[in-house]
C-alpha positions in Angstrom: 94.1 142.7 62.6 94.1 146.0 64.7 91.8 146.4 67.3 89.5 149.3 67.3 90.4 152.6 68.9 88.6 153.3 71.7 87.6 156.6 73.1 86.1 157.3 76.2 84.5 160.2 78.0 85.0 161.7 81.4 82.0 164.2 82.7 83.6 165.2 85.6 82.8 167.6 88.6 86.2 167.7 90.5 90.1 166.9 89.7 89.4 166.8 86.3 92.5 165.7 85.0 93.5 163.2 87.6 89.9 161.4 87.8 90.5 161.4 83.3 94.1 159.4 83.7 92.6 156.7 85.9 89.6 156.5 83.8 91.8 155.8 80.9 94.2 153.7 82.5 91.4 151.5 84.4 89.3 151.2 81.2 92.5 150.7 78.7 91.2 153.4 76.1 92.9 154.8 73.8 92.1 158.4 74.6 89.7 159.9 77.0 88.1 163.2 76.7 86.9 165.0 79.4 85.2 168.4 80.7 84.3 169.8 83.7 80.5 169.8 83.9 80.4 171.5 87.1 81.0 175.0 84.9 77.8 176.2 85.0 76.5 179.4 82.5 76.2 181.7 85.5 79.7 181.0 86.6 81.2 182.4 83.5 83.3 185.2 83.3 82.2 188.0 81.5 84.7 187.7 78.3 83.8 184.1 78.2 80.8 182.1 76.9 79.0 179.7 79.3 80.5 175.9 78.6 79.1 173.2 79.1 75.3 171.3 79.3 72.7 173.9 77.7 75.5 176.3 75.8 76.9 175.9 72.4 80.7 175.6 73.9 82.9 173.9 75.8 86.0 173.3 76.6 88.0 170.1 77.1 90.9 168.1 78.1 92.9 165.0 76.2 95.0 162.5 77.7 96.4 159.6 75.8 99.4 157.0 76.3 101.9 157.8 73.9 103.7 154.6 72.8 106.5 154.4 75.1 102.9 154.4 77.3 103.6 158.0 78.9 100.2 160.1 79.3 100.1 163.1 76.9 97.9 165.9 77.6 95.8 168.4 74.9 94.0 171.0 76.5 91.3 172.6 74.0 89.9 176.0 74.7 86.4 177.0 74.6 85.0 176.9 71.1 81.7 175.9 69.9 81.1 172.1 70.1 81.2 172.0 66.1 84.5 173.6 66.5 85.6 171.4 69.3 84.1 168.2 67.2 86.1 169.1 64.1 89.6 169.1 66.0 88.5 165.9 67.9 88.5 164.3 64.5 91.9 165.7 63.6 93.6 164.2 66.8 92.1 161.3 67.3 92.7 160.2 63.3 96.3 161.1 64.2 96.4 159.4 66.9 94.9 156.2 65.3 97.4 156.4 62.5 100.4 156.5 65.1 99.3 153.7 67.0 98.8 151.5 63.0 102.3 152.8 62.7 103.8 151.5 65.7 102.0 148.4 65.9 102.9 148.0 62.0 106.7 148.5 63.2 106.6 146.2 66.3 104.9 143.8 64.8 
């Protein structure tokens, strides 16, 4: 049987990116999803909502291991977390169905 598909998350404050990969290499997820929760409302810029703890929106980054095990990276812009929560679903059910796929095929 497959094994579940693990997501993690990465709160981060600094090298956002960088501190995400080793999270999800150290940990073995599937995916990790991170956002910088040092954004705070009164650092926003005037065109842009405040992200983040106590606002409606955020914004966040995706990495994954493809499955030649190559880190991929999404970047998803701020939206409201319901609109954020909705493409979440969309990419991590494709990613699940890619990895059934390969493991189906290398099996």
């Amino acid at each position: 049987p497959l094994r579940p598909f693990v997501v993690g998350f990465a709160a981060e404050t600094q090298n956002l990116v960088d501190n995400a990969r080793e999270k999800l290499l150290r940990k073995k997820l599937d995916m990790i999803l991170a956002n910088d929760v040092s954004a705070k409302p009164d650092n926003a810029e005037a065109n842009q909502p405040a992200i983040g703890f106590n606002s409606e929106y955020n914004a966040l980054h995706l990495l994954w291991p493809d499955n030649h095990g190559e880190i991929q990276q999404q970047f998803l812009d701020i939206a409201s977390k319901q609109t954020l929560a909705r493409q979440l679903l969309a990419i991590i059910t494709e990613q699940y169905r890619n990895r059934q796929t390969h493991e189906q095929d290398t099996a």
